[in-house]
C-alpha positions as CSV (number, residue, x, y, z in Angstrom):
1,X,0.0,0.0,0.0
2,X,1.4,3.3,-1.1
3,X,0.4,6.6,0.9
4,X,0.6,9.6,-0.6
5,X,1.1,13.2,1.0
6,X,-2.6,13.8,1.8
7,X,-2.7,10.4,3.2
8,X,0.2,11.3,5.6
9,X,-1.4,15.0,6.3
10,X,-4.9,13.4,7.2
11,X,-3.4,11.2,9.7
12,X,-1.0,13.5,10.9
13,X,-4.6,16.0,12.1
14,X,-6.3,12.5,13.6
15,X,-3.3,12.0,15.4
16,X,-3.5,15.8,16.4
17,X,0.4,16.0,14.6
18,X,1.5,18.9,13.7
19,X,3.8,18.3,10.5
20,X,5.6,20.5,8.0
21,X,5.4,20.1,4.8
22,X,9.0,18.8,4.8
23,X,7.9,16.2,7.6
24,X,5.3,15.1,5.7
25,X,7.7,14.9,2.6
26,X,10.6,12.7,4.5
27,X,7.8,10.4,6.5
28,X,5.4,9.4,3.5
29,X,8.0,7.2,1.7
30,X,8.8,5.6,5.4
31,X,5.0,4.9,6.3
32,X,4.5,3.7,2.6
33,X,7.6,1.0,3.2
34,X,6.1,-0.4,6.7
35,X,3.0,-0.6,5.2
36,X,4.2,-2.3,2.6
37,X,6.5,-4.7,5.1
38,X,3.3,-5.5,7.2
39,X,1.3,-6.7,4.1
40,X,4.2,-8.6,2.6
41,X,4.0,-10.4,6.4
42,X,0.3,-10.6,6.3
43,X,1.0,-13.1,3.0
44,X,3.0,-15.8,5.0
45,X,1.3,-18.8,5.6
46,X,0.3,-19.8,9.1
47,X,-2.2,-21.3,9.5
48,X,0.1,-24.7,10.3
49,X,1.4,-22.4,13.1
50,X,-0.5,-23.0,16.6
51,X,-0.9,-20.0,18.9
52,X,1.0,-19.0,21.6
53,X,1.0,-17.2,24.8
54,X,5.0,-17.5,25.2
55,X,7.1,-18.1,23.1
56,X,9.7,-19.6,25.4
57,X,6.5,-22.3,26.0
58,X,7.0,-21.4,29.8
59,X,3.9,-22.4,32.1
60,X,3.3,-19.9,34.9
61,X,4.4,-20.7,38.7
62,X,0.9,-21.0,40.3
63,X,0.6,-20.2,44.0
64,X,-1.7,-22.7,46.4
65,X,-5.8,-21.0,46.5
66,X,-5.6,-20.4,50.0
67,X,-6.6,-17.2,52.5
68,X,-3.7,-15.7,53.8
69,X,-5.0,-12.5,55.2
70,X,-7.8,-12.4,58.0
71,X,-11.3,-10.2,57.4
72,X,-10.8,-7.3,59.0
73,X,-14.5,-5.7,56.9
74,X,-15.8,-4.9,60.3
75,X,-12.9,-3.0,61.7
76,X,-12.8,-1.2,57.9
77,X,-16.5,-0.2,58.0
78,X,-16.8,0.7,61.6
79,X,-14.7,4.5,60.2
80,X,-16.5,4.4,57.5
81,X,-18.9,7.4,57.1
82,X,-21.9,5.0,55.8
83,X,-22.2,1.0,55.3
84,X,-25.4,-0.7,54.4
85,X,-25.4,-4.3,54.6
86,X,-21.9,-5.1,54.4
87,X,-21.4,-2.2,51.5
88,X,-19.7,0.9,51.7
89,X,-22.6,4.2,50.6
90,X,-20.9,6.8,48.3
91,X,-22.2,10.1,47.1
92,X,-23.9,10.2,43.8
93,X,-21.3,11.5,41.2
94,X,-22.9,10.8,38.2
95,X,-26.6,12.8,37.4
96,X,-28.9,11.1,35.3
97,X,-30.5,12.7,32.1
């Protein structure tokens, strides 16, 4: 895919870039030749390629499910300015319509 100067200059204002015209001149060949790298990549084949989370097929270290900190709610919401059944009250900060 080839950009050309208005290409550049209309992402340039989405991007909120300001760009002179030189810029615009040196980075449209550049943006043209990644462009063009990412489509040749998007023409290899994978699709006998599984998916991977790693690449170093690593498994993560789990840690054992267990509680290691006691409930201290009570002690929390005793300071608390309001609590209703177990849940901290907070002033309205969004209005309806």
């Amino acid at each position: 895919m080839s950009l050309t100067a208005a290409d550049v200059k209309k992402i340039a204002h989405l991007a909120r870039l300001n760009m002179s015209e030189a810029d615009i001149a040196l980075y449209t060949p550049q943006l043209s030749n990644i462009l063009a790298f990412v489509e040749h990549m998007n023409q290899a084949d994978t699709s006998h390629i599984d998916p991977i989370a790693n690449p170093l097929d690593l498994s993560q270290r789990l840690r054992k499910d267990v509680v290691t900190e006691k409930n201290e709610r009570d002690q929390f919401q005793a300071i608390a300015p309001e609590v209703q059944v177990g849940l901290y009250l907070v002033p309205k900060v969004i209005e309806d319509e």
